[in-house]
N, C-alpha and C positions, 0 to 999 in steps of 0.2 A: 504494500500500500504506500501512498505518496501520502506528501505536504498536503492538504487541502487550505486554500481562500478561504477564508472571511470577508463578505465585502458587504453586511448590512448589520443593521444592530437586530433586526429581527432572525437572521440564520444564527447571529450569535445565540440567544436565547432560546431559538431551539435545540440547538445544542447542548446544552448547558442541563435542558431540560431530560435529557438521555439519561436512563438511571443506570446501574453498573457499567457503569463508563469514566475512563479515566481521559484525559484531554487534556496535552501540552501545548500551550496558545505561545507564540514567539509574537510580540509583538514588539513590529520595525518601522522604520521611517526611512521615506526613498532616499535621505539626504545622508544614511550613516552607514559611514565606513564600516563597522565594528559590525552591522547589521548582513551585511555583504561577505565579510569573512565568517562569521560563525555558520550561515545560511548554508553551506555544502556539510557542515557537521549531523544540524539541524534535522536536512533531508537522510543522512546515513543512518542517525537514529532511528527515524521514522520506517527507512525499509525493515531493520532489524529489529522492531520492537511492535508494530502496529498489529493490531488483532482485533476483534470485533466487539473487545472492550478496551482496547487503547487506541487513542486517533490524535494527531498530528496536525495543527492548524497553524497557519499566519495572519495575521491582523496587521495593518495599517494604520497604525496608533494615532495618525495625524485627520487619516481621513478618517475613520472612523472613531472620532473625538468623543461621541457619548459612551462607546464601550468602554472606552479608554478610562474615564470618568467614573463609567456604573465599577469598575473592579478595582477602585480604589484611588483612581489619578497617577498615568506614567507619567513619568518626569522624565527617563532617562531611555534611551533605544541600544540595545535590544532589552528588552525587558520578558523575560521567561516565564507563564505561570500555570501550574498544576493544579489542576480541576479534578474533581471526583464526584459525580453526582449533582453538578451543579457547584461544588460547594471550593472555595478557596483552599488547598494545600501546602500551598506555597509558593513563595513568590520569590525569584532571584534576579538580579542586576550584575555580574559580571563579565558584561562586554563578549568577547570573543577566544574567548578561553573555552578551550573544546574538552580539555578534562572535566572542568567545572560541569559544566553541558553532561557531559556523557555520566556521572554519577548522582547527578539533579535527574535525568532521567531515569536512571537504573533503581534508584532508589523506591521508587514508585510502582515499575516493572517487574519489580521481584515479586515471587511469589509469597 
C-alpha cells in the first residue's frame, strides 16, 4: 500500500472516524526542505508496514489550515502524528531524521 492525500477536512474526519485503525498523518508544507527529505523514508514505511488497520496519509498543513488547527495547531513542517481510532497518540517534530521516523512508527506497529 502507498502514501495516501489528504486534500479536505471532511476525508480527514472520515478517516479518523475508522475504528481499529491506526493512521500516521505526515503533515508538510510545499515550501520545506526537511518535508522533501524525510518524504522517501515516509513512503518506505508505508510499503512495509501498511495493513488494513495501518494506513499512511499526507496533509498539507498550509492548505488544509482547519485540520491543521482541529489537531492541535502545526507550527512546524514536517510534523508526524499517530492516530488510533480517531484518537491523538502522538505527536513528533523532528525534521528529517529517518531513524526518529522509523521507530515513531514501529513503535505503534508492533504487535
Amino acid at each position: 500500500m502507498s502514501v495516501k492525500q489528504i486534500t479536505s477536512h471532511s476525508q480527514f474526519i472520515s478517516i479518523m472516524m475508522e475504528e481499529g485503525k491506526t493512521a500516521f498523518v505526515d503533515f508538510v508544507s510545499e515550501r520545506c526542505p526537511y518535508c522533501k527529505a524525510i518524504d522517501p523514508t515516509f513512503h518506505e514505511l508505508a510499503s512495509k508496514f501498511s495493513s488494513d488497520k495501518i494506513e499512511f496519509y499526507t496533509i498539507d498543513g498550509e492548505k488544509l489550515d482547519d485540520v491543521s488547527f482541529e489537531v492541535g495547531g502545526i507550527t512546524s513542517y514536517p510534523t508526524f502524528i499517530a492516530f488510533k481510532d480517531g484518537n491523538k497518540l502522538e505527536e513528533s517534530t523532528f525534521g528529517a531524521d529517518r531513524e526518529r521516523l522509523q521507530k515513531f512508527v514501529e513503535k505503534y506497529c508492533s504487535p
